[in-house]
C-alpha angles and dihedrals in degrees: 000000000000139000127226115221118239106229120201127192133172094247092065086048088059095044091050089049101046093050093051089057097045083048088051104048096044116102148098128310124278140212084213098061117124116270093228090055093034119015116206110145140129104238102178142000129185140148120219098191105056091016121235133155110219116222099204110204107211103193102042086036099233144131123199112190120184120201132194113283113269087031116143124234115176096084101034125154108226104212101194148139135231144165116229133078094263144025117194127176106201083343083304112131113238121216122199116248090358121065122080134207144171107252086180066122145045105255136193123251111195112196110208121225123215084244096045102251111133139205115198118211114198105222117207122187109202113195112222124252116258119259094198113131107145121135102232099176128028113175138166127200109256093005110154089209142005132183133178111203114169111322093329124094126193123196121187119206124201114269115282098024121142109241095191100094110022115151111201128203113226133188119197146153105241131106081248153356126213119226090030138234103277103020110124114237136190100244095179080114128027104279113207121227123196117203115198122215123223087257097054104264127121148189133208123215123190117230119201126185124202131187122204115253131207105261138178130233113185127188111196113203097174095096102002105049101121093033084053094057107358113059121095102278091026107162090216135101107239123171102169163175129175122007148158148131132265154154091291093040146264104000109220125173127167084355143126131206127176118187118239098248141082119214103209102184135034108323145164129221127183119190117198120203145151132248122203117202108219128209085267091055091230132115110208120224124311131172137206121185154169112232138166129205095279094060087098095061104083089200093050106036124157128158139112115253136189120184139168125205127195106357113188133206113243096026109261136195086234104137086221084061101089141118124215138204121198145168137196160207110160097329125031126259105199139151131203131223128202122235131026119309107280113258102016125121140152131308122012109030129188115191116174131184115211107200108191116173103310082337123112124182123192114206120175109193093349094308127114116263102172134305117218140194114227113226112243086237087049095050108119111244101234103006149292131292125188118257126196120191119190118195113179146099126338090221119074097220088053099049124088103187117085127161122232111168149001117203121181121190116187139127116287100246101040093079136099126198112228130191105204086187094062 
């Protein structure tokens, strides 16, 4: 029986080993192909409306995209770039700049070879922290006022509260406020409260309480009593007569002042003047009065008067000798009282008006006069001013009423300035 012969050439080496390679590089797509043979990448990824620049990741495939606080992500229009033939999200076709979609969750965009090979990329929107921190209320039981301008607040207590533990109650946008709403805090000096926003910033705002003190206002009428009421641009109110200053003080005579000023709580005011007894021992009528803006309307009057008519040195019984206190609103309320007012003489006079509440008390010289209850139709709209009415003589040497001082003691923030001239 006979052998064949195996041949072997070099051209059958060359065939063998072409077809193994063919075999061997032969298969399926793949996500892991290189980009130059098979492009398939997310180049770039952006919205325009909220705005929001994309940081793809390549090697861990993914895409995280943060947008301004309050946006709103469920309808967002994704603007981007890719290689590849195709870009679904969940099979659905995405269009640049056109197709919208809900990222309230992280979604899958899947980039299309030309060879069909994919890479998905996993897109998540993060919404910013907010960056609020503003103090929008800040309140204290009780407070007469309070005002927020920039990043200082100002709170203004009643007169005679204790600023040493006042817990306010604060409302703000932040993520947080130190020291907190409620907490009770020692305001004697400014306390500082920092509010922090959800993103970590914060602002601090500066709270100071005040509390109304007792002040004075005087009005000295010894040596400035025409340049008070009477100078061009003079504030009070003046319907006179006959005026001028001396040695006793501010001469008036058929004439009328009001001060410029309302006094809208309790108050005091004392009013100093002289009396001049004249060769017949009488001093003829004076007036001194509370009124408010509306006095000059007859048909609206209120105020609160007391007058005295005909004082004597020494007192008499005569029936011309009486004082009178009135008060008002269209047509007068008054009652008179026999005798001279109880604790006035010659010379040097303080009379002061106590208003507390409705109540208002007449001293002269420290006695009691009269206290009397206003009437609710009577009280003044805004506040009381002090009023002085001289009636005497219309000579100087004849006259026996001159005005020294006003003197007004009241609580700093119940006052309103009032131009009687405007």
């Amino acid at each position: 029986m006979g052998h064949k012969q195996l041949v072997s050439s070099p051209v059958v080496i060359l065939v063998v080993l072409a077809i193994t390679t063919i075999i061997g590089c032969s298969g399926g797509s793949s996500n892991n192909s290189s980009p130059g043979s098979s492009p398939k990448q997310l180049t770039e990824f952006r919205f325009e409306s909220p705005e929001g620049m994309g940081v793809i990741d390549e090697s861990a495939k993914t895409v995280s995209v943060t947008v301004p606080y309050g946006s709103d992500v469920t309808s967002l229009i994704a603007v981007f770039s890719a290689t590849g033939v195709e870009t679904t999200v969940n099979g659905v076709e995405q269009e640049s700049g056109v197709t919208e979609n809900d990222f309230s969750i992280p979604l899958a965009y899947t980039v299309t070879a030309s060879d069909d090979s994919t890479a998905e990329y996993i897109v998540t929107v993060l919404v910013a922290a907010s960056d609020a921190k503003d103090i929008t209320s800040f309140t204290i039981a009780g407070q007469s006022s309070s005002d927020i301008s920039g990043t200082d607040i100002t709170v203004v207590m009643p007169y005679g509260t204790a600023v040493s533990s006042l817990a306010p109650a604060i409302i703000h946008t932040g993520a947080s406020i130190n020291p907190a709403s409620g907490d009770a805090q020692d305001f004697t000096s400014p306390v500082v409260y920092t509010v922090t926003a959800q993103d970590g910033s914060t602002k601090e705002y500066t709270v100071t309480v005040s509390v109304p003190e007792e002040t004075t206002m005087v009005f000295d009428f010894m040596t400035d009593g025409d340049a008070l009421v009477r100078d061009a641009g003079s504030d009070w109110f003046f319907d006179g007569g006959y005026t001028g200053n001396y040695a006793d003080g501010y001469y008036m005579s058929q004439t009328s002042i009001a001060a410029p000023w309302l006094f809208t709580g309790d108050f005091t005011v004392e009013f100093e003047f002289y009396l001049k007894v004249l060769t017949d021992e009488n001093i003829y009528r004076y007036a001194l009065r509370l009124v408010d803006p509306n006095w000059e309307s007859a048909a609206n009057r209120r105020f609160f008067d007391f007058a005295a008519y005909y004082t004597t040195f020494p007192a008499s019984d005569d029936p011309n000798t009486y004082y009178q206190i009135s008060q008002g609103n269209g047509s007068y309320s008054s009652n008179d009282y026999d005798g001279n007012v109880p604790g006035v003489g010659s010379g040097i006079n303080t009379c002061t008006l106590v208003k507390e509440g409705n109540n208002i008390s007449v001293y002269m010289n420290d006695t009691l006069v009269r206290t009397v209850t206003i009437a609710a139709a009577n009280l003044p709209s805004i506040g009381y001013a002090p009023f002085i009415h001289g009636h005497n003589s219309s000579d100087q040497a004849d006259s026996n009423f001159y005005l020294r001082t006003v003197t007004v003691y009241y609580v700093s923030d119940e006052v309103e300035y009032h131009n009687w001239n405007e």
